[in-house]
C-alpha positions, 0 to 999 in steps of 0.5 A, spaced: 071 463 547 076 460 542 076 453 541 082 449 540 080 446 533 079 453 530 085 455 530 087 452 523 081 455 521 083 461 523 091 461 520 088 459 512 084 466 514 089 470 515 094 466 510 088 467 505 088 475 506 095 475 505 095 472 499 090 477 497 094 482 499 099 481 494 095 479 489 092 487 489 100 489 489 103 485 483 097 487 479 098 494 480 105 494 480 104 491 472 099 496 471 105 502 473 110 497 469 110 497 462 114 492 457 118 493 453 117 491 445 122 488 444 125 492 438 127 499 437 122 505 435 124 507 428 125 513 425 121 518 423 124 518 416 124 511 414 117 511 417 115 516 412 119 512 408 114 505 408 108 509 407 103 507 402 097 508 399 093 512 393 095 518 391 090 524 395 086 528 390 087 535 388 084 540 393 078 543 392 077 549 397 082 553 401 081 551 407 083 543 404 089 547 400 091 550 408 091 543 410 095 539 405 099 545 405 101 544 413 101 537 412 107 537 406 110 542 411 111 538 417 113 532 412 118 536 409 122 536 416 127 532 414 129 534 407 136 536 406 138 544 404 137 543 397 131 539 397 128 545 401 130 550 397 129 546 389 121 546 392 121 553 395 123 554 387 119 551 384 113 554 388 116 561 386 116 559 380 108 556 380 106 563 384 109 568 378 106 563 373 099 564 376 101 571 376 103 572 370 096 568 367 092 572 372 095 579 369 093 577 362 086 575 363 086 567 364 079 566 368 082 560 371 087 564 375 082 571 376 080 572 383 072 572 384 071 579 383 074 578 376 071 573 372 065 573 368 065 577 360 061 582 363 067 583 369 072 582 362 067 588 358 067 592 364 074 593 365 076 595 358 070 600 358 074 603 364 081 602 360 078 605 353 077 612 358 080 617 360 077 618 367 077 624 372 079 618 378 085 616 374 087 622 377 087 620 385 094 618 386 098 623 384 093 628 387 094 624 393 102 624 393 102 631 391 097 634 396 101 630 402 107 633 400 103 640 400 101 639 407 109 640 410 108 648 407 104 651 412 103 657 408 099 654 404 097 648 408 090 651 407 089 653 400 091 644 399 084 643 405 080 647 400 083 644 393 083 636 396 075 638 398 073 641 390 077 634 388 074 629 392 067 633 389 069 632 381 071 624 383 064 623 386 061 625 380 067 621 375 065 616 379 058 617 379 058 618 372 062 612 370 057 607 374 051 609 370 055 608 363 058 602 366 050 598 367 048 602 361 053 598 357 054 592 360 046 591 360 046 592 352 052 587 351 049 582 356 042 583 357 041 576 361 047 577 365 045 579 372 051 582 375 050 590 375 048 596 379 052 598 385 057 593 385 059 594 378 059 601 378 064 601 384 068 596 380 069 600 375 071 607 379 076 601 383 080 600 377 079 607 374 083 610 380 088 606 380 094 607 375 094 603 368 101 600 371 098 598 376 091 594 374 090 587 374 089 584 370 093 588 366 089 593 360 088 589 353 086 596 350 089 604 349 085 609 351 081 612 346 080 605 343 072 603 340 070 597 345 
């Protein structure tokens, strides 16, 4: 039974869990309501602009270089036309410099396979020959031409198989001069047997126009 002096208690109840009610709403209308900040976001441009900081360090493996590539690209966005194309000349120019001291022999710009004096001795005793396998390519170009005549597609067939045998043995022939060699000349150096050997055929199928690094001596000429 309700007794009359308890109906106060009852009402401060009830106008408590009101209270409570609304607390939990306000709280969660905050959290849904964010403030302003009371200036406007600055642009990506003058962001960029305020950046300061020590200069990064040169890259040191490909992976870092792909990184600080993609990240100079995304910071590029904004530049004017002219600006795009005076770096895009600039690295133009960078990439046919390096080029250029590659095809000349500079070992700061040869690739892996290339460096080393036994590479360098090796590739002038291949362009110091006058080698079976030099004639790959035009071999190649004139046995494609032959195959669109039928009537004598067969005879290409056999001349291509009697070639590729003569080029195993040129090549054979030129790994086993190539380690003699260059173990002569280098008697320390550990690169040699099969991989110098198919690095020199590599370099003497290809024409001498087309080698890199470019030839520094005739054929014929002592080495």
């Amino acid at each position: 039974m309700k007794l009359p002096w308890k109906k106060d208690d009852v009402a401060a109840d009830d106008a408590a869990d009101t209270t409570v009610a609304l607390t939990v709403e306000e709280a969660a209308a905050k959290r849904r309501y964010t403030e302003a900040k009371g200036r406007p976001t600055p642009k990506r441009r003058d962001a960029q602009g305020r950046r300061r900081g020590p200069v990064a360090p040169a890259p040191t493996t490909r992976a870092e270089a792909r990184a600080r590539k993609k990240e100079l690209k995304g910071s590029s966005v904004n530049l004017s036309k002219e600006d795009k194309k005076a770096q895009s000349d600039t690295r133009r120019q960078q990439r046919a410099d390096q080029r250029e001291k590659m095809m000349e022999g500079d070992e700061r710009y040869l690739m892996p396979r290339d460096k080393g004096d036994a590479r360098r001795f090796a590739r002038d005793l291949v362009d110091s020959r006058r080698n079976f396998a030099g004639l790959f390519m035009p071999f190649a170009i004139m046995l494609i031409i032959v195959m669109f005549v039928p009537a004598i597609a067969v005879y290409a067939t056999l001349l291509m198989l009697i070639f590729v045998v003569f080029l195993v043995i040129d090549g054979v022939l030129l790994g086993r001069i190539l380690n003699n060699r260059v173990r002569e000349r280098f008697p320390s150096t550990t690169d040699g047997g099969f991989k110098l050997g198919w690095y020199g055929f590599s370099r003497a199928m290809q024409m001498r126009f087309m080698r890199a690094p470019r030839p520094r001596v005739k054929p014929g000429d002592a080495v």
